[in-house]
C-alpha positions in Angstrom: -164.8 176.4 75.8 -166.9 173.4 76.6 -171.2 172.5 76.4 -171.1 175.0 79.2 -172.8 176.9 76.6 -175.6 174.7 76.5 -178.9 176.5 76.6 -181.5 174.4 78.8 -184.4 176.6 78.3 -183.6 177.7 75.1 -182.7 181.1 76.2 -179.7 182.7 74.4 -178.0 186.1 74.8 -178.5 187.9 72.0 -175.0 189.0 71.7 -172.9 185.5 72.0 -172.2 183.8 69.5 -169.5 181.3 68.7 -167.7 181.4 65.1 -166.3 178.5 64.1 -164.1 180.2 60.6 -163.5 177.5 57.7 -160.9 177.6 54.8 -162.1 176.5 51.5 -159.7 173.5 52.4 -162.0 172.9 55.7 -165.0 172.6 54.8 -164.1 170.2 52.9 -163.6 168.2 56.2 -166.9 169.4 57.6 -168.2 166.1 59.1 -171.1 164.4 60.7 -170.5 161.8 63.9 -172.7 160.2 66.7 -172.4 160.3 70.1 -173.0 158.1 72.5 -171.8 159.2 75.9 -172.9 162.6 74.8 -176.6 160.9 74.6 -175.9 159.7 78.0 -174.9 162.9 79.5 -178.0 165.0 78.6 -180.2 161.7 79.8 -179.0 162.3 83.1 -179.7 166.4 82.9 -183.3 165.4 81.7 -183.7 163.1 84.7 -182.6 165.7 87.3 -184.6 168.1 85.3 -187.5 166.5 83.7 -190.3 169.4 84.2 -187.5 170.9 81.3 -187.6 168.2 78.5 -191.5 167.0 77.5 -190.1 165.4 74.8 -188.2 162.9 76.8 -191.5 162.2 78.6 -192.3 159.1 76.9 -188.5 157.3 77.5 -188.4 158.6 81.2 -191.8 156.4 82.3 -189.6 153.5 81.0 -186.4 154.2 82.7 -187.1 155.8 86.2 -187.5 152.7 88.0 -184.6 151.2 86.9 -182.4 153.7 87.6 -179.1 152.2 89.5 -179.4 155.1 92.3 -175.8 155.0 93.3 -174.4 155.2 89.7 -176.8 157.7 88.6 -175.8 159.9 91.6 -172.3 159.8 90.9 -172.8 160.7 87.4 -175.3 163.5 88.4 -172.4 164.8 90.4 -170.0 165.1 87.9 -172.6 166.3 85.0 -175.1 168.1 87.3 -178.6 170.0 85.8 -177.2 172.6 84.1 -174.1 174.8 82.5 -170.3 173.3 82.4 -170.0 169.8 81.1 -166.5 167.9 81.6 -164.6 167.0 78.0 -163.7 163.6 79.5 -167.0 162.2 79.4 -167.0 162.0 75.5 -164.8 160.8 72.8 -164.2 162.5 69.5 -167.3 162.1 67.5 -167.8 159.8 64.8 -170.6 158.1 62.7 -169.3 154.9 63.6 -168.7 155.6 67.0 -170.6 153.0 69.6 -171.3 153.1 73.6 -168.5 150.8 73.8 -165.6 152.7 72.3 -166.8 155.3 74.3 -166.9 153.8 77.9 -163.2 152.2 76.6 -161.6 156.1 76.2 -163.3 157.5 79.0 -161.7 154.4 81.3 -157.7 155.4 79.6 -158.8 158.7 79.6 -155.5 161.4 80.7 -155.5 162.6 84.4 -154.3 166.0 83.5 -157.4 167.0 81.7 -159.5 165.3 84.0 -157.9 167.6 86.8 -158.4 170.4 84.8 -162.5 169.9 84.1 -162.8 168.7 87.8 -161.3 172.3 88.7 -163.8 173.9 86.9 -166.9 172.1 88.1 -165.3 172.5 91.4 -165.5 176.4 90.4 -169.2 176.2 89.3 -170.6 174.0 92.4 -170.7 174.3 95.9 -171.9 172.2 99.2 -171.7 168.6 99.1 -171.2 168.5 95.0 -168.7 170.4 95.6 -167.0 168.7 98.0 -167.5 165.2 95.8 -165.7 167.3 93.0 -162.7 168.6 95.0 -162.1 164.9 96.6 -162.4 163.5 92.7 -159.9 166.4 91.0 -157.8 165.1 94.1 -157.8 161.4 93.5 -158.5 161.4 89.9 -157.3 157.7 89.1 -160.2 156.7 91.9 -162.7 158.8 90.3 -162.1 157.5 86.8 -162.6 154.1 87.3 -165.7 154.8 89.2 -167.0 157.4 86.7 -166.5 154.5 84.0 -168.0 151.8 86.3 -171.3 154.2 86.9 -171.1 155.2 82.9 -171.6 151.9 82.2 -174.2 151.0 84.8 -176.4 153.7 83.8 -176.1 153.3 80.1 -177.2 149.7 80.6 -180.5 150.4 82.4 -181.2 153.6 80.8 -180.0 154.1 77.3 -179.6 150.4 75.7 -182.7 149.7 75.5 -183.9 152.5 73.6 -180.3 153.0 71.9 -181.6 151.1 68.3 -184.6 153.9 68.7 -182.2 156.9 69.1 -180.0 155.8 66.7 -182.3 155.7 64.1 -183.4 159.2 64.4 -179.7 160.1 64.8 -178.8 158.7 61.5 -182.2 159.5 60.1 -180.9 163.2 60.6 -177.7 163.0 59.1 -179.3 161.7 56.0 -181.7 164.4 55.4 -178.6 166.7 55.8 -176.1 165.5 53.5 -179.1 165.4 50.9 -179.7 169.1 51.5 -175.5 168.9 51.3 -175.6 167.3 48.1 -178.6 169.3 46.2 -178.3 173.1 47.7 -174.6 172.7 49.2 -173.4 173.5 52.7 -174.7 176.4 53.0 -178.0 175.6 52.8 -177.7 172.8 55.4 -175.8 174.5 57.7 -178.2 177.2 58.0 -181.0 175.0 58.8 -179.3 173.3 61.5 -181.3 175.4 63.8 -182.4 179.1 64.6 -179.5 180.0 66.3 -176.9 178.8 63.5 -176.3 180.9 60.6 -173.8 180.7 57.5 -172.0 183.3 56.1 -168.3 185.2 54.9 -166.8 181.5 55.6 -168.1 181.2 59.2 -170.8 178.7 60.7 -172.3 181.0 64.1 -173.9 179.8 66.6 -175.9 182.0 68.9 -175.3 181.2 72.6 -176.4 182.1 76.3 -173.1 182.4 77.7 -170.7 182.8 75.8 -168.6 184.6 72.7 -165.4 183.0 71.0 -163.7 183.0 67.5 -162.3 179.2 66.5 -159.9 178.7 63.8 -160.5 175.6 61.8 -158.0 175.5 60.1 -156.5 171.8 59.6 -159.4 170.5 61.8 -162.6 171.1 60.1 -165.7 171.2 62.0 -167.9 168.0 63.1 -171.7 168.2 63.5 -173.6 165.8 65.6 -176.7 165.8 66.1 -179.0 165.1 69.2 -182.2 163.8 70.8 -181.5 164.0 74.3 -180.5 167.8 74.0 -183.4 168.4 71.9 -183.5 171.9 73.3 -180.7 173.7 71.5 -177.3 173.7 70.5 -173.8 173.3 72.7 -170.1 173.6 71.2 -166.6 172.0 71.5 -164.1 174.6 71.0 -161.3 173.5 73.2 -158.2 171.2 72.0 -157.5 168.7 71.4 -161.2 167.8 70.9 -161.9 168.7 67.0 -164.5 171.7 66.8 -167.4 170.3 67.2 -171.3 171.8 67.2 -174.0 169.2 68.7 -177.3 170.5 67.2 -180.9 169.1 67.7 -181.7 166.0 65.5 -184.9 166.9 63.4 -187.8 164.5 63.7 -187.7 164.3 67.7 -191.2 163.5 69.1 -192.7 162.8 72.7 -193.0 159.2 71.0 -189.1 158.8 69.5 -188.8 155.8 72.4 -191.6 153.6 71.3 -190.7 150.0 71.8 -189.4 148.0 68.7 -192.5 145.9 68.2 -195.0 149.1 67.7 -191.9 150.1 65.2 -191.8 146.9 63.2 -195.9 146.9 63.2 -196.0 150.1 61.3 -193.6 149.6 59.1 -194.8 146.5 58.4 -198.0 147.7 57.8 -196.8 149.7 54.9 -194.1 147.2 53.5 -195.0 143.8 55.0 -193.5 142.4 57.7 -190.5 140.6 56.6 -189.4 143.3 54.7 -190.0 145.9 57.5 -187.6 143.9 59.7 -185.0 143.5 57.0 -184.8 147.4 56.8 -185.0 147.9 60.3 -182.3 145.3 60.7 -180.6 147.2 57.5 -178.4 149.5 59.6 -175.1 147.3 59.2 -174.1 145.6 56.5 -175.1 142.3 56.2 -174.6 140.0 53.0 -178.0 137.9 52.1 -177.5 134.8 53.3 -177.2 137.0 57.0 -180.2 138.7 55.9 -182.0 135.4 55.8 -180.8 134.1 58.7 -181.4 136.9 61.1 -185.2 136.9 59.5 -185.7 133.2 59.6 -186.4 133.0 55.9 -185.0 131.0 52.7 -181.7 133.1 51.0 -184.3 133.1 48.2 -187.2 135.1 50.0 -184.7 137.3 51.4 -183.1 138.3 47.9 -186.7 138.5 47.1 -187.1 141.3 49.3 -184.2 143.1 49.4 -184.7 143.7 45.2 -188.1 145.0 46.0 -186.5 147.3 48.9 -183.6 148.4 46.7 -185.5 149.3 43.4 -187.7 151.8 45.9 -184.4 152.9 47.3 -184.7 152.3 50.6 -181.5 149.6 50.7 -178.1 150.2 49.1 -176.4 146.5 47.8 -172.6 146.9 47.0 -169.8 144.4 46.1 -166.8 143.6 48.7 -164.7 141.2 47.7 -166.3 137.7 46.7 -169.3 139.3 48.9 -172.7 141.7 48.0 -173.2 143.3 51.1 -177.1 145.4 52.0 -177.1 148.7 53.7 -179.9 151.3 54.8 -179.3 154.0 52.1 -181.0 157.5 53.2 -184.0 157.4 51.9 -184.2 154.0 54.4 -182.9 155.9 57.1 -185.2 158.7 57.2 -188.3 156.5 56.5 -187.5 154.5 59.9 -186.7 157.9 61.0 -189.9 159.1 60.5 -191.6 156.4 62.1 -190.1 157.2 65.2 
């Protein structure tokens, strides 16, 4: 079972419901990850669907004329507005993961699977989508390499940009949640994923519009990644060898989250400064302090200066690595840039 389960009008049956059932050994493994060309997938649903997504309202003034019309048709193709959603579009999530890694497994991706996912959309389309589907499932090494090809031109004029933005809120998210993890335990976090997600007798359930299964997770865990541009409810992975995953709305999501970097900087900076506003929005990689300096254009000095203030309020974490103290966002950083998105 694929995102076919995705509710775009936040409409679920009452009476499906996926169970994902976890060992004691597998929740240990319960993870978090980011995806990318999962991002860029419901970006293209909100463009053919706009009148759908008011909270996307803001990053679709920015995007719409820049659209690559022939790429973004081909991808609308292949993802349409609604319902089944091909595996082969996403890698396995991580919380490393970037939009390059992805577009790299979706060009190697395997032709048998791709076959397979093309047959379904074939299935679930008809006219001239159709058509493009069945000529794709029959020339899949041609329809990879231009999938890719329109991936990548789409996610350059539409989701770059505003990738630093999204990816804040992203990680911003999985912060809050492994605090709730670490002071009320998985339970509690799971269960405030979202409405439709409850915890209980060793099972996370998700509550569904289409569609009723029972997964064993048994030696795989369960990965939760949250979302902004399917802000409207919750979709599953459930078929190998993709890990079981649940992709859940990111908390924090506002008709403002795409707000361009400068307005960011400006109101952090107006309630740390500005140099040290753009050290912790720059904080999101580890960087040692003579980087930290350079990127900000100040003495190593001033930026140790800084980065003690920002770590004794607990915004930045500093840790040894060899001969080397490198400076990291901690949570607390991540969910106050977060929040001012």
């Amino acid at each position: 079972m694929d995102r076919n389960t995705a509710p775009v009008e936040g409409v679920e049956h009452p009476h499906h419901r996926v169970e994902f059932h976890l060992t004691p050994g597998d929740i240990q493994a319960v993870r978090f990850g980011i995806s990318p060309g999962h991002e860029l997938a419901h970006a293209v649903r909100v463009l053919l669907r706009p009148a759908q997504h008011p909270l996307q309202w803001g990053w679709l003034r920015t995007v719409r004329d820049r659209l690559p019309r022939e790429s973004f048709g081909l991808l609308a193709a292949v993802i349409g507005d609604d319902g089944y959603m091909p595996d082969f579009l996403t890698a396995a999530p991580r919380w490393d993961m970037t939009a390059e890694e992805e577009l790299d497994a979706l060009r190697s991706a395997e032709l048998d699977p791709m076959r397979v996912d093309f047959g379904k959309m074939v299935l679930r389309s008809s006219g001239a989508r159709q058509r493009a589907l069945q000529d794709m499932r029959e020339h899949p090494v041609r329809a990879r390499r231009l999938i890719a090809q329109a991936w990548s031109d789409v996610w350059d004029a539409a989701m770059a940009p505003v990738w630093p933005q999204l990816e804040r809120l992203l990680r911003a998210d999985i912060a809050a949640r492994s605090r709730t993890i670490a002071t009320s335990g998985i339970h509690a976090m799971a269960g405030d994923l979202h409405p439709n997600v409850s915890w209980g007798d060793g099972a996370v359930r998700v509550r569904l519009r289409r569609h009723s299964e029972q997964v064993d997770c048994r030696g795989s865990g369960l990965v939760l990644v949250p979302s902004v541009m399917s802000s409207w409810g919750c979709m599953v992975l459930t078929e190998p060898p993709a890990q079981p995953t649940l992709f859940y709305p990111a908390r924090g999501v506002t008709a403002g989250w795409a707000r361009d970097a400068t307005e960011i900087a400006a109101a952090l900076g107006a309630l740390l400064g500005p140099a040290r506003a753009g050290i912790l929005l720059s904080a999101g990689s580890a960087r040692t302090t003579s980087q930290v300096a350079a990127d900000a254009g100040i003495a190593a000095s001033t930026a140790s200066h800084h980065l003690t203030v920002l770590r004794e309020a607990g915004l930045v974490g500093s840790e040894r690595s060899g001969n080397r103290v490198l400076h990291l966002r901690t949570p607390l950083g991540e969910a106050m840039v977060g929040a001012v998105l």
